[in-house]
Backbone as JSON Lines, residues from 0, in Angstrom:
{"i":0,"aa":"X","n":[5.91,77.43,270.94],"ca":[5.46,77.42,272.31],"c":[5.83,78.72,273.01]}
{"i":1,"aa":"X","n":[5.15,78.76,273.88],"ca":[5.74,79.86,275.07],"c":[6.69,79.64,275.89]}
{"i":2,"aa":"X","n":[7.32,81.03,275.79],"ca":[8.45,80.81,277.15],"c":[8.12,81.11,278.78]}
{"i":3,"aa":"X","n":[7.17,81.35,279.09],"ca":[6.99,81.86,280.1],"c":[6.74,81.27,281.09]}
{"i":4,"aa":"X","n":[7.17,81.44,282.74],"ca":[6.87,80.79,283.3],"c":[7.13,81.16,285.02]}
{"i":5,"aa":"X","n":[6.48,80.73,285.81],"ca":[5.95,81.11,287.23],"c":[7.46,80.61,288.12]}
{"i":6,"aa":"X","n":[8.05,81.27,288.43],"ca":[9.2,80.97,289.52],"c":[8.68,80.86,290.68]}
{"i":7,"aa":"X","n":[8.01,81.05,291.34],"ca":[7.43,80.92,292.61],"c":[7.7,82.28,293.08]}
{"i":8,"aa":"X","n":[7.51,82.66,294.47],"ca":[7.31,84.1,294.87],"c":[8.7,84.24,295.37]}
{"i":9,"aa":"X","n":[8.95,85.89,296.06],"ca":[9.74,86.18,296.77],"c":[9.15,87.46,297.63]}
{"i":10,"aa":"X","n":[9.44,87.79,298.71],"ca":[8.8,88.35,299.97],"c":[10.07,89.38,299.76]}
{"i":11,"aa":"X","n":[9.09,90.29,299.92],"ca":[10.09,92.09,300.51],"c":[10.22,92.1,301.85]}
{"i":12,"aa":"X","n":[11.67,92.11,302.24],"ca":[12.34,92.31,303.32],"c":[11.83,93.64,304.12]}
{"i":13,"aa":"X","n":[12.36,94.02,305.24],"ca":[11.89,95.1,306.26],"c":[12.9,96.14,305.52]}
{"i":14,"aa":"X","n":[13.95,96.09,304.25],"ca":[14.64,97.27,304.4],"c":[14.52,97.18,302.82]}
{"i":15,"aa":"X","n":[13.31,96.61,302.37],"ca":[13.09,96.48,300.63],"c":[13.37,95.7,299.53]}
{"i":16,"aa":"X","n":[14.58,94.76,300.54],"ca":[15.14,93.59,299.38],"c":[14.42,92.29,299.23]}
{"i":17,"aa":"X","n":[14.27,92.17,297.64],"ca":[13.58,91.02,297.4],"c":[14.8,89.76,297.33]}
{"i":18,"aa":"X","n":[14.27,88.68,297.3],"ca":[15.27,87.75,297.41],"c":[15.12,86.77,295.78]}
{"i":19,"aa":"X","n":[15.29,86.68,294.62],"ca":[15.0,86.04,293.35],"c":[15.18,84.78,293.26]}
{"i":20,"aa":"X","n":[14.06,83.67,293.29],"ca":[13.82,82.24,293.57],"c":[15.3,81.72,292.45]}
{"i":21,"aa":"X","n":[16.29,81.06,293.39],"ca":[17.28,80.29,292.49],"c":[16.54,79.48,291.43]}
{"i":22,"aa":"X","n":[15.46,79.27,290.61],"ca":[15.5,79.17,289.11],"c":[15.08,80.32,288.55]}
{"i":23,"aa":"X","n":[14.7,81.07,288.93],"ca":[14.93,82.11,288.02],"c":[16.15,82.62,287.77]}
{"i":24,"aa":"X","n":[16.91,82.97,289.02],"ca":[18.28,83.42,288.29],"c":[19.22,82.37,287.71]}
{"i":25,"aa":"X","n":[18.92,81.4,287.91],"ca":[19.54,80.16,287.18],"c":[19.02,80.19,285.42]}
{"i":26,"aa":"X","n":[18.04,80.32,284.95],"ca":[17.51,80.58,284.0],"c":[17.81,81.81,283.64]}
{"i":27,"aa":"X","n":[17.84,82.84,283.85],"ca":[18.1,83.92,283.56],"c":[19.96,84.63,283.47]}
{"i":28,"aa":"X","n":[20.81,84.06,284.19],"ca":[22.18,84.06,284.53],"c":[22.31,85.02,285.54]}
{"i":29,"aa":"X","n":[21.34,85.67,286.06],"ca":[21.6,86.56,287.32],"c":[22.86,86.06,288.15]}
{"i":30,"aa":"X","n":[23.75,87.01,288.21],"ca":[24.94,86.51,289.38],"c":[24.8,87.33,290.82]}
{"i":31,"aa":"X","n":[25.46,86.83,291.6],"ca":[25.97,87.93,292.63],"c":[26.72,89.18,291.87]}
{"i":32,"aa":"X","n":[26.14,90.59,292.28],"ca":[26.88,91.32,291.78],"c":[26.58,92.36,290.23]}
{"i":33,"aa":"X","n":[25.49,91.76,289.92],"ca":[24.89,91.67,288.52],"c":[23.81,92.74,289.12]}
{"i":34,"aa":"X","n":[23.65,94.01,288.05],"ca":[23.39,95.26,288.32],"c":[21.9,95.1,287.56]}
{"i":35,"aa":"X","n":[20.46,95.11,288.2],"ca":[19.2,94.93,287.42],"c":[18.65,96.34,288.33]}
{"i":36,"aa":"X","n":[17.3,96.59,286.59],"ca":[17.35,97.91,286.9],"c":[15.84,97.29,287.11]}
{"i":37,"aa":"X","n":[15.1,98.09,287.91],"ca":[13.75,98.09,288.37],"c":[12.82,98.73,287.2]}
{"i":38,"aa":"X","n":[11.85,97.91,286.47],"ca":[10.82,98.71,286.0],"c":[9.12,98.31,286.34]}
{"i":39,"aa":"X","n":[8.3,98.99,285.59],"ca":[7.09,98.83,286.07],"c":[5.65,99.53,285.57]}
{"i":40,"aa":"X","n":[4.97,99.62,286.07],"ca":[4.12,99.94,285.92],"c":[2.73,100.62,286.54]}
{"i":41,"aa":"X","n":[2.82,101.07,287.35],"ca":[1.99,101.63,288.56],"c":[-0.13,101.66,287.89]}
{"i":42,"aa":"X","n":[0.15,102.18,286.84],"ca":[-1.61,102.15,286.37],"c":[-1.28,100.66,285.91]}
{"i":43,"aa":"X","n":[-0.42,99.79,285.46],"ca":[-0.9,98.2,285.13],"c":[-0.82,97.29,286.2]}
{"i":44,"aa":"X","n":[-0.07,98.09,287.2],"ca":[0.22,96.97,288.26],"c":[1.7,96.04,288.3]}
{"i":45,"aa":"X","n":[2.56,96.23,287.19],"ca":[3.32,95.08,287.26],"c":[4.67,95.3,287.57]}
{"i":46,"aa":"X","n":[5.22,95.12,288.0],"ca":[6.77,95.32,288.59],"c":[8.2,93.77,287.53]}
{"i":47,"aa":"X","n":[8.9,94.64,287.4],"ca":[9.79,93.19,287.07],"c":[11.59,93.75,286.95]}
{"i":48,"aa":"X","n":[12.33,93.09,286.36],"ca":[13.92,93.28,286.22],"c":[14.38,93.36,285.28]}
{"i":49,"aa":"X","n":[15.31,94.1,284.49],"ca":[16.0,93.76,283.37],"c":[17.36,93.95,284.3]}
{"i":50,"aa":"X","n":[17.83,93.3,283.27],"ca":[19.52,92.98,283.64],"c":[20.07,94.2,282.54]}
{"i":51,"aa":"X","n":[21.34,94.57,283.38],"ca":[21.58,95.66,282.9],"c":[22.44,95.39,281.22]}
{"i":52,"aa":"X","n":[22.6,94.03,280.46],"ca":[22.93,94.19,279.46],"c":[21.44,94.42,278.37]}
{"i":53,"aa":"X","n":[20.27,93.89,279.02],"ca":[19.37,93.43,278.57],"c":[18.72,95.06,278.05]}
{"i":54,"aa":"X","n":[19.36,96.01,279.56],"ca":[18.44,97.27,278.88],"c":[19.31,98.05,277.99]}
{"i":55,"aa":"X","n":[20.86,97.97,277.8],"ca":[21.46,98.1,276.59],"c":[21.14,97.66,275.69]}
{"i":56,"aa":"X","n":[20.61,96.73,275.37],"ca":[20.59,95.79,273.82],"c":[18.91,96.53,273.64]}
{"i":57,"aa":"X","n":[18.16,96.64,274.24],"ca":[17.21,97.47,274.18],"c":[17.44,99.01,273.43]}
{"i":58,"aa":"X","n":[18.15,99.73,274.52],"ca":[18.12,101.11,273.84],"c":[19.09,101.04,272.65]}
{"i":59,"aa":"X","n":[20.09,99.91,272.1],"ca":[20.56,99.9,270.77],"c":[20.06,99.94,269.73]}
{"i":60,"aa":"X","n":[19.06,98.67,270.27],"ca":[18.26,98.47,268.82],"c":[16.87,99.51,269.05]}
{"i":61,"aa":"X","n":[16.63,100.14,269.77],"ca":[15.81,101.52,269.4],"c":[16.65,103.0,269.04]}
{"i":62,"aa":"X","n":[17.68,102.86,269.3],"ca":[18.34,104.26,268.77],"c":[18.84,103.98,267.3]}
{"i":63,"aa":"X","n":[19.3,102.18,266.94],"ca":[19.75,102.02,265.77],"c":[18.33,101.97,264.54]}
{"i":64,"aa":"X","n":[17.45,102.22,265.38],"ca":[16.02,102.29,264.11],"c":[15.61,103.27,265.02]}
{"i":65,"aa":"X","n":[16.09,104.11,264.94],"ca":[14.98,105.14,265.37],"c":[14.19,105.96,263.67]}
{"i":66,"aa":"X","n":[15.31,106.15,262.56],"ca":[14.43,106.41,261.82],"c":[13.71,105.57,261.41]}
{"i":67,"aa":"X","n":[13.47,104.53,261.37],"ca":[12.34,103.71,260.69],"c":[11.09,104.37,261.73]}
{"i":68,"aa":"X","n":[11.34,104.19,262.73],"ca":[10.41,104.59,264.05],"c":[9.7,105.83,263.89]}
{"i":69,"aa":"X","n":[10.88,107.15,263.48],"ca":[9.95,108.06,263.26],"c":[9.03,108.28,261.99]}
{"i":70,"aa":"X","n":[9.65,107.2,260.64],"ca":[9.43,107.66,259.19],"c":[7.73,106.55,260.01]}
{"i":71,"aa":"X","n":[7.44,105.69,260.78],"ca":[6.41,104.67,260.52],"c":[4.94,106.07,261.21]}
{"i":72,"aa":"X","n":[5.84,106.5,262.44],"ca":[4.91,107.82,263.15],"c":[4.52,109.13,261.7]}
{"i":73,"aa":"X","n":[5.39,109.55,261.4],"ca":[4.91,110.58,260.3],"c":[4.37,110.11,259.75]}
{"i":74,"aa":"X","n":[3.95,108.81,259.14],"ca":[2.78,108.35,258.02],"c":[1.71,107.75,258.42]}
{"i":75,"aa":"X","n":[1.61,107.98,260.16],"ca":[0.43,107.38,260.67],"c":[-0.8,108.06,259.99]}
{"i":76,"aa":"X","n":[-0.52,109.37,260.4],"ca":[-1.82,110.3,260.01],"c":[-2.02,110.35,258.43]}
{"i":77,"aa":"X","n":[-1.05,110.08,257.56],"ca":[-1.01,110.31,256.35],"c":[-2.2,109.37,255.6]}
């Protein structure tokens, strides 16, 4: 099955702050205090959060395969 799913909205404040519907950060473990980095997409349209362990475990496991990454690019053209 899928995991995905609609939290309901949240409204941008007059000084930029969004407010994150308590199940999502309930689902997600968002705390008070808990450092999320903004990403997005401007030509797709989409805006969203990673939590800042989430974008570590990210750039790990792309720096810990980066050669597979480059050996898969050099044999594109091949």
């Amino acid at each position: 099955m899928h995991d995905k799913k609609l939290f309901g909205t949240a409204t941008v404040g007059t000084k930029g702050q969004v407010v994150i519907p308590a199940d999502a950060r309930e689902a997600f473990d968002i705390k008070s205090g808990d450092r999320l980095y903004v990403v997005g997409s401007g030509k797709m349209g989409w805006i969203g959060f990673l939590k800042e362990d989430q974008l570590r475990a990210m750039v790990e496991h792309l720096t810990d395969n980066i050669e597979q990454y480059r050996s898969v690019i050099d044999n594109i053209d091949k």
